[in-house]
CHARMM internal coordinates of N, CA and C (Angstrom, degrees):
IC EDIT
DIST 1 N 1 CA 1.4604
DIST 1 CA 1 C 1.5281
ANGL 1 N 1 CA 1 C 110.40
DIST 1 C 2 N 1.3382
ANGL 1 CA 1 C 2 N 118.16
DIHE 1 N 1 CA 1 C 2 N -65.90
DIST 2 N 2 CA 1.3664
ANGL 1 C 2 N 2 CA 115.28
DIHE 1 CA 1 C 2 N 2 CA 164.44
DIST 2 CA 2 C 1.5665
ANGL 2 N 2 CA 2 C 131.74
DIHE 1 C 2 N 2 CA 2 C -32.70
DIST 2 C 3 N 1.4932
ANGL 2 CA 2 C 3 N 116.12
DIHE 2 N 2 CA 2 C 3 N -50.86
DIST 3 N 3 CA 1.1389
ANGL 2 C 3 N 3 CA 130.25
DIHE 2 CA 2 C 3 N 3 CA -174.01
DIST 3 CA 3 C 1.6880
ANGL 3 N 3 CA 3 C 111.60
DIHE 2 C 3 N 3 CA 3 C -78.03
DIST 3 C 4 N 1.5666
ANGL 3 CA 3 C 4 N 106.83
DIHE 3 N 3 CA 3 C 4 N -34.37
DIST 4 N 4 CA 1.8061
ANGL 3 C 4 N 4 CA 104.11
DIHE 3 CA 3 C 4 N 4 CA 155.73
DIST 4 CA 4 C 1.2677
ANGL 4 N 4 CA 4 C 107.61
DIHE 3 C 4 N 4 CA 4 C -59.55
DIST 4 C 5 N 1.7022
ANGL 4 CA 4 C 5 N 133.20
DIHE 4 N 4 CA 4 C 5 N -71.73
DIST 5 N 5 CA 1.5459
ANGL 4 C 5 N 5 CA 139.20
DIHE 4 CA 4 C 5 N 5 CA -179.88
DIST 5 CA 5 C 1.6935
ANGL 5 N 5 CA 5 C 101.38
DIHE 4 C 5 N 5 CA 5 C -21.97
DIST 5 C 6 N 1.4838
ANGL 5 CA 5 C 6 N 136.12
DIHE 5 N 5 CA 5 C 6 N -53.67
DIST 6 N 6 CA 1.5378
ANGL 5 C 6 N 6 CA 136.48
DIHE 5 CA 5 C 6 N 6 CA 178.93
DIST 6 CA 6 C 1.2028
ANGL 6 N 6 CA 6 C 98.59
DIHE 5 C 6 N 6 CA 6 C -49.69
DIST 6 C 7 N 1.3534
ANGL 6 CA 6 C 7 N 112.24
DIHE 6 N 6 CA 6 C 7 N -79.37
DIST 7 N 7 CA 1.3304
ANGL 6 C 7 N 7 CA 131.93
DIHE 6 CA 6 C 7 N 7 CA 175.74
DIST 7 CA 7 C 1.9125
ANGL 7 N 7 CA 7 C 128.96
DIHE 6 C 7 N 7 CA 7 C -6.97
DIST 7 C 8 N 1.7328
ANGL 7 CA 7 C 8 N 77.10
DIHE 7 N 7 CA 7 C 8 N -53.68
DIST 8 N 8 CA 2.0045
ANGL 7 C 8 N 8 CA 82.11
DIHE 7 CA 7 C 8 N 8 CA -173.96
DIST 8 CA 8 C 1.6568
ANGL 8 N 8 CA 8 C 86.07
DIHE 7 C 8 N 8 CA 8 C -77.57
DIST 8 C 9 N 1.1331
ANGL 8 CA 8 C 9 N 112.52
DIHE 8 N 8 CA 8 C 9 N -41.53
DIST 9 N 9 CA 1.8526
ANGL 8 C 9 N 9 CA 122.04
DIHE 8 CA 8 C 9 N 9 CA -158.44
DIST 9 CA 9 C 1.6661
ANGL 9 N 9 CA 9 C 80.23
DIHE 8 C 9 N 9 CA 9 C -30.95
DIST 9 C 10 N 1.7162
ANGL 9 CA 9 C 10 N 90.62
DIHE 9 N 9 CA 9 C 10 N -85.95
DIST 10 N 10 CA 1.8684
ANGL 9 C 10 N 10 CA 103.50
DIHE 9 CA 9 C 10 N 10 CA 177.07
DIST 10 CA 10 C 1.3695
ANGL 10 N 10 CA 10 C 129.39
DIHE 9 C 10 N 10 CA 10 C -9.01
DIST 10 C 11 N 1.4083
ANGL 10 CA 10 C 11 N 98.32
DIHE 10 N 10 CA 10 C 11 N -54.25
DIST 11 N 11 CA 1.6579
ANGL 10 C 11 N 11 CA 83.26
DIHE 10 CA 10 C 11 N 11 CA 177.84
DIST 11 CA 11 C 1.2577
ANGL 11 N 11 CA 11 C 126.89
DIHE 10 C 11 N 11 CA 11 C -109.61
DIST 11 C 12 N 1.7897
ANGL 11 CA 11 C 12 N 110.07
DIHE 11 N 11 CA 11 C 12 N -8.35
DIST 12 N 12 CA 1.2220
ANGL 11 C 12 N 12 CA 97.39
DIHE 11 CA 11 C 12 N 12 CA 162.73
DIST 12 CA 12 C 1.5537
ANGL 12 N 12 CA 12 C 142.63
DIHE 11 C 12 N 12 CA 12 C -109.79
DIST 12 C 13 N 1.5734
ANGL 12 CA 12 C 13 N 88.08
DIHE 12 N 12 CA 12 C 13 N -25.22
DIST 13 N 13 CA 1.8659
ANGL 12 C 13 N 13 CA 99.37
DIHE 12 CA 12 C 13 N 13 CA 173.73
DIST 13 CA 13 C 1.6935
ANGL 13 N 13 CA 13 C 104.77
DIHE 12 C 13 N 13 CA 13 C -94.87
DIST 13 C 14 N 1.5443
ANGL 13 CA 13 C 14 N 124.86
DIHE 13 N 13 CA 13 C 14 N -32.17
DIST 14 N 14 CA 1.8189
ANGL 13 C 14 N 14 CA 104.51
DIHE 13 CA 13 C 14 N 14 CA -164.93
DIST 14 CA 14 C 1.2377
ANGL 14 N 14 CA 14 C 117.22
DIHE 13 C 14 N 14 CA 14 C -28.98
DIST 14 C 15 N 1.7215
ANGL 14 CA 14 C 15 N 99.85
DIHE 14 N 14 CA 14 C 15 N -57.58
DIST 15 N 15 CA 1.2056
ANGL 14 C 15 N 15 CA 119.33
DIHE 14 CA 14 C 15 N 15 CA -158.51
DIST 15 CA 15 C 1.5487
ANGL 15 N 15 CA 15 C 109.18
DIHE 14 C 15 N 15 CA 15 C -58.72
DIST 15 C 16 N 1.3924
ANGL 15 CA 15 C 16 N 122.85
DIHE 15 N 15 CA 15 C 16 N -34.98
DIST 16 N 16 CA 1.3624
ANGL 15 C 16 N 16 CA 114.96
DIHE 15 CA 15 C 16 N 16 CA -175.25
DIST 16 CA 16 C 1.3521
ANGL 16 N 16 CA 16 C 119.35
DIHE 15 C 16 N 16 CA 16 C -77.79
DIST 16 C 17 N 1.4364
ANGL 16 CA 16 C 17 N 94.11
DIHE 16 N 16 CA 16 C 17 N -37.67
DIST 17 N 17 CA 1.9757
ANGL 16 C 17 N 17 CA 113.58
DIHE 16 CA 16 C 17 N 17 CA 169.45
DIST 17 CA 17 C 1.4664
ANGL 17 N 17 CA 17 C 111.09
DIHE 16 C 17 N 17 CA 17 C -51.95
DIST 17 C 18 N 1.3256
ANGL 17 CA 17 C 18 N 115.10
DIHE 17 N 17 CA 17 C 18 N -50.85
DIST 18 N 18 CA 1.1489
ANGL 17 C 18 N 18 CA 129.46
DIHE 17 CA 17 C 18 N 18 CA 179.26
DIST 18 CA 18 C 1.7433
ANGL 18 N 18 CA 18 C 110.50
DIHE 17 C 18 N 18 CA 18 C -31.98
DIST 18 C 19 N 1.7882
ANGL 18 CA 18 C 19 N 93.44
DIHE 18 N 18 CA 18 C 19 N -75.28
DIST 19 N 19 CA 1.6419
ANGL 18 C 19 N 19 CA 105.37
DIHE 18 CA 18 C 19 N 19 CA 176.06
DIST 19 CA 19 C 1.4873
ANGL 19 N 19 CA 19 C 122.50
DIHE 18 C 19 N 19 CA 19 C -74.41
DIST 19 C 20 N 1.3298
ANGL 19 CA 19 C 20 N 123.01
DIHE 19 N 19 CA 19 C 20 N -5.38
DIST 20 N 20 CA 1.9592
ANGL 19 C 20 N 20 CA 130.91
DIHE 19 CA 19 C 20 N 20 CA 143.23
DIST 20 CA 20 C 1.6985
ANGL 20 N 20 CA 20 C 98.79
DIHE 19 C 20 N 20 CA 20 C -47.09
DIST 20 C 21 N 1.3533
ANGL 20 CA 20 C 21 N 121.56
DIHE 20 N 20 CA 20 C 21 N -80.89
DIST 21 N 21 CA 1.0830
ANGL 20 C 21 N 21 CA 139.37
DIHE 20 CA 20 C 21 N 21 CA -164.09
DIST 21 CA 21 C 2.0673
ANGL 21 N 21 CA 21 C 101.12
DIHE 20 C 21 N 21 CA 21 C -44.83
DIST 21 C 22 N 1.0764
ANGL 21 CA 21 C 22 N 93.51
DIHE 21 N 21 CA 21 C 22 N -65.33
DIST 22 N 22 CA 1.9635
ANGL 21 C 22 N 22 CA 98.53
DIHE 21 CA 21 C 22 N 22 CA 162.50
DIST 22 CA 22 C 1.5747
ANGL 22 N 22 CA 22 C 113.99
DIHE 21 C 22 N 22 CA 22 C -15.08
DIST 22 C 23 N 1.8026
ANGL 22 CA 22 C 23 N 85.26
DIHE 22 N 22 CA 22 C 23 N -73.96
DIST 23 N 23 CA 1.8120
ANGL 22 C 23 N 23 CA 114.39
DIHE 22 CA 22 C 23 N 23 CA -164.21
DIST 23 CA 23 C 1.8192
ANGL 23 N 23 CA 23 C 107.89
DIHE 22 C 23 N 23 CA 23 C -43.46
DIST 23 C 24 N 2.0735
ANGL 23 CA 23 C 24 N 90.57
DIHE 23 N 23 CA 23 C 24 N -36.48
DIST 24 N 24 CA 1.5502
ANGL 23 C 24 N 24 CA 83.37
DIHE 23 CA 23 C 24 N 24 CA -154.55
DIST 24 CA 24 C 1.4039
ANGL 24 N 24 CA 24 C 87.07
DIHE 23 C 24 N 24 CA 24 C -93.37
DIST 24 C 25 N 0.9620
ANGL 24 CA 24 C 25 N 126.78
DIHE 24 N 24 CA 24 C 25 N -24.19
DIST 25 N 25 CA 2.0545
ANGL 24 C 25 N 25 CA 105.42
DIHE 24 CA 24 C 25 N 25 CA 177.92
DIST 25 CA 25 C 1.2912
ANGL 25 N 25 CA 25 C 101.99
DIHE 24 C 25 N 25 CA 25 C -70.33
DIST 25 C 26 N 1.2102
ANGL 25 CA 25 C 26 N 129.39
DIHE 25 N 25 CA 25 C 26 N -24.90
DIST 26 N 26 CA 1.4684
ANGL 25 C 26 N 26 CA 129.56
DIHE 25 CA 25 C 26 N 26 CA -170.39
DIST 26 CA 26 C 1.5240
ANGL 26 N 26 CA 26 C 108.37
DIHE 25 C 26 N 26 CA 26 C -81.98
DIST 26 C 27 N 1.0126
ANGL 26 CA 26 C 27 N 122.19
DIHE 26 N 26 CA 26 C 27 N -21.17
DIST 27 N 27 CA 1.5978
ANGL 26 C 27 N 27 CA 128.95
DIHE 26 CA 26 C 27 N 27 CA 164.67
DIST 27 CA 27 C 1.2800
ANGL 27 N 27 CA 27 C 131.20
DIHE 26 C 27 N 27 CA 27 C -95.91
DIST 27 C 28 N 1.1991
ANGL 27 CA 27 C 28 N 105.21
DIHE 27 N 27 CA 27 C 28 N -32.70
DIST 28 N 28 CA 1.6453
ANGL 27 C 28 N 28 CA 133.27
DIHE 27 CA 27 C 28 N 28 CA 148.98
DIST 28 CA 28 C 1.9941
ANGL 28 N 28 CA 28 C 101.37
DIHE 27 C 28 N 28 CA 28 C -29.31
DIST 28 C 29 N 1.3846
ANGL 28 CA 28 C 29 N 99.96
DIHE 28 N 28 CA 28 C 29 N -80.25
DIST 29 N 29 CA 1.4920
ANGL 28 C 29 N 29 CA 128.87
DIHE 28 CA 28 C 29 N 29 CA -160.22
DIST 29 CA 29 C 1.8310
ANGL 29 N 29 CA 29 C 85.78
DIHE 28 C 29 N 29 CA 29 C -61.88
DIST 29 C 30 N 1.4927
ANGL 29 CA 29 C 30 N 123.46
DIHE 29 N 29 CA 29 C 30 N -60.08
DIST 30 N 30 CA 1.1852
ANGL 29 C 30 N 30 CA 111.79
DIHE 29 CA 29 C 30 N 30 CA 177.84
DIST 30 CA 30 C 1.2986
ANGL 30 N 30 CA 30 C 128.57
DIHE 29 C 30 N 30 CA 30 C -49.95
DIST 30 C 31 N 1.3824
ANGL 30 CA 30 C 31 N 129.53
DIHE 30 N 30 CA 30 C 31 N -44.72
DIST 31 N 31 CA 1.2028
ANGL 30 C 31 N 31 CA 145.93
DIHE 30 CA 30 C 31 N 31 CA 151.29
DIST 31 CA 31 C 1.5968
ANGL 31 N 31 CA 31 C 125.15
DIHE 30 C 31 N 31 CA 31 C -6.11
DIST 31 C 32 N 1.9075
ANGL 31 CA 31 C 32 N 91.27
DIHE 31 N 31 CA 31 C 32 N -76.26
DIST 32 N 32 CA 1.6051
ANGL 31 C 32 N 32 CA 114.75
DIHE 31 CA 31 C 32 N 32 CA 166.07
DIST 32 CA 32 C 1.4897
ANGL 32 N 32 CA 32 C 113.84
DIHE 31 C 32 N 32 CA 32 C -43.26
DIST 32 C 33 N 1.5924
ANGL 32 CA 32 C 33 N 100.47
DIHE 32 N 32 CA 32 C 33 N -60.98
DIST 33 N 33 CA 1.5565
ANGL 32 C 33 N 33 CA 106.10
DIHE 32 CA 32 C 33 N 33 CA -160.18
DIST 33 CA 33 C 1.8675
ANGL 33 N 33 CA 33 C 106.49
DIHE 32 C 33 N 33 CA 33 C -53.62
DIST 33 C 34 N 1.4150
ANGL 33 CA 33 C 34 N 100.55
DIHE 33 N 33 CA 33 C 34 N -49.03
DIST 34 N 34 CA 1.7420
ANGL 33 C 34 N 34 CA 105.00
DIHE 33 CA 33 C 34 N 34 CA 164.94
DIST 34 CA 34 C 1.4343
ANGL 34 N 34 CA 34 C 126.01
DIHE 33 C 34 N 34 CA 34 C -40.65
DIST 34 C 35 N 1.7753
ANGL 34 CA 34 C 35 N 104.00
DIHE 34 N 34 CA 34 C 35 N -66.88
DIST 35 N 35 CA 1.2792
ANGL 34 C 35 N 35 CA 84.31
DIHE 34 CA 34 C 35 N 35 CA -171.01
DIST 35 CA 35 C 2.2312
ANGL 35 N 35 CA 35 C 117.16
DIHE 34 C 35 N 35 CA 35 C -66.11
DIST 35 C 36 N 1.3883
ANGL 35 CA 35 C 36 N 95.73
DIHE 35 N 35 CA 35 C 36 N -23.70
DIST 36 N 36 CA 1.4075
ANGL 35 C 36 N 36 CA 100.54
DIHE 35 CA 35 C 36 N 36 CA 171.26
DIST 36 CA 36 C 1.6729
ANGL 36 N 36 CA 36 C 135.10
DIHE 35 C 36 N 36 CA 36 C -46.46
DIST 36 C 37 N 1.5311
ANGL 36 CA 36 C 37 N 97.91
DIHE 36 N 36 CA 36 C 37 N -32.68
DIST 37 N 37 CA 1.2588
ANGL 36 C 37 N 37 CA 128.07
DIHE 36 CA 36 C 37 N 37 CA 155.91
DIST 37 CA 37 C 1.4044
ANGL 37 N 37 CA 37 C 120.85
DIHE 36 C 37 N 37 CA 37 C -54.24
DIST 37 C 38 N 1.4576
ANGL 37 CA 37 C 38 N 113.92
DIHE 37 N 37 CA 37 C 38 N -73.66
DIST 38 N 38 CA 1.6108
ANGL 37 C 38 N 38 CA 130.36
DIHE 37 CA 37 C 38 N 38 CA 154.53
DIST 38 CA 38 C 1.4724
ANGL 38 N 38 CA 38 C 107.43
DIHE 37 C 38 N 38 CA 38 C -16.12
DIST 38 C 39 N 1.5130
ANGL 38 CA 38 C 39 N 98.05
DIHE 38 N 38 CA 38 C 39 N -54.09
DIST 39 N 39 CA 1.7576
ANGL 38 C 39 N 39 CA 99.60
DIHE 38 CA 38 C 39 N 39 CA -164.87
DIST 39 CA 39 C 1.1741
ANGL 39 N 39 CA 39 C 107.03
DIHE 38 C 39 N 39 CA 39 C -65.16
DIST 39 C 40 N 1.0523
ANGL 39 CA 39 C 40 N 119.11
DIHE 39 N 39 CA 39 C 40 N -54.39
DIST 40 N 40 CA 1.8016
ANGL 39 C 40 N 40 CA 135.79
DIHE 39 CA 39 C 40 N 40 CA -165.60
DIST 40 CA 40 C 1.8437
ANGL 40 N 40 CA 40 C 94.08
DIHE 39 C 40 N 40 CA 40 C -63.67
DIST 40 C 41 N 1.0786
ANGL 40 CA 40 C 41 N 133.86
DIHE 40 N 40 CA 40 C 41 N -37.74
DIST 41 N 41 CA 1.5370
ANGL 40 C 41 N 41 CA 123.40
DIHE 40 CA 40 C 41 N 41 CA -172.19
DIST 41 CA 41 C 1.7196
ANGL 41 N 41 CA 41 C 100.66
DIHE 40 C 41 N 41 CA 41 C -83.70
DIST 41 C 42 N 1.2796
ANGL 41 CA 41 C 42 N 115.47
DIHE 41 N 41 CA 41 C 42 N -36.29
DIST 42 N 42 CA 1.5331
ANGL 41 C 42 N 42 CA 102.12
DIHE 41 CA 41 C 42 N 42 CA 156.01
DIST 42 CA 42 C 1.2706
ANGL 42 N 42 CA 42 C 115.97
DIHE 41 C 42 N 42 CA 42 C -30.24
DIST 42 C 43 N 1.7527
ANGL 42 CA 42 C 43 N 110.46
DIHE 42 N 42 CA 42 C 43 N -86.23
DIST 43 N 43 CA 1.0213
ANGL 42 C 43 N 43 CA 119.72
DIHE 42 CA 42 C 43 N 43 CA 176.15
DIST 43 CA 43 C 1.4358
ANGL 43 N 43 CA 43 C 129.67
DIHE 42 C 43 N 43 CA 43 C -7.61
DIST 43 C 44 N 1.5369
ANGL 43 CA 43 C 44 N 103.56
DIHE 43 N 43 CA 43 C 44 N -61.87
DIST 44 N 44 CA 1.2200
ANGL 43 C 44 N 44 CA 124.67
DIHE 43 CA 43 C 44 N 44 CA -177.01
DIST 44 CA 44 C 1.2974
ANGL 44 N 44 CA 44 C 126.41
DIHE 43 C 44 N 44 CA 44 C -56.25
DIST 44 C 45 N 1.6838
ANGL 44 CA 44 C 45 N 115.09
DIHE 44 N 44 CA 44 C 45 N -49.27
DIST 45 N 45 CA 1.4188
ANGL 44 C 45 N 45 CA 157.46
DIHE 44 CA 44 C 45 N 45 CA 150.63
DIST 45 CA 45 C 1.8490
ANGL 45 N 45 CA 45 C 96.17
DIHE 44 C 45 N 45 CA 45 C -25.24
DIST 45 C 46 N 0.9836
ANGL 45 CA 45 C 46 N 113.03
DIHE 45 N 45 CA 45 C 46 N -89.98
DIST 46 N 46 CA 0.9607
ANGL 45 C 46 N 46 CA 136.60
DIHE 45 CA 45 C 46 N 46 CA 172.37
DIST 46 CA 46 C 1.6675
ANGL 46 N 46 CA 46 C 133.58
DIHE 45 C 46 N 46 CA 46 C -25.05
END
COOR INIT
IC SEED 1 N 1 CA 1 C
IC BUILD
């Protein structure tokens, strides 16, 4: 039972989880770099 449960994971969700997991560091990282940006033109502003 377990070793089917991997199994379907494998072929049917990793792959999508996989590229969720992508999206959210990848928006994550976009996120940062913005508001970091934001920060620094304060700075600047300022």
């Amino acid at each position: 039972m377990h070793a089917w449960l991997i199994n379907c994971l494998d072929c049917l969700g990793y792959s999508a989880f996989d590229t969720q997991l992508w999206l959210l560091r990848y928006s994550t990282g976009l996120i940062g770099l913005i508001s970091l940006a934001t920060g620094m033109g304060w700075i600047l502003i300022a």
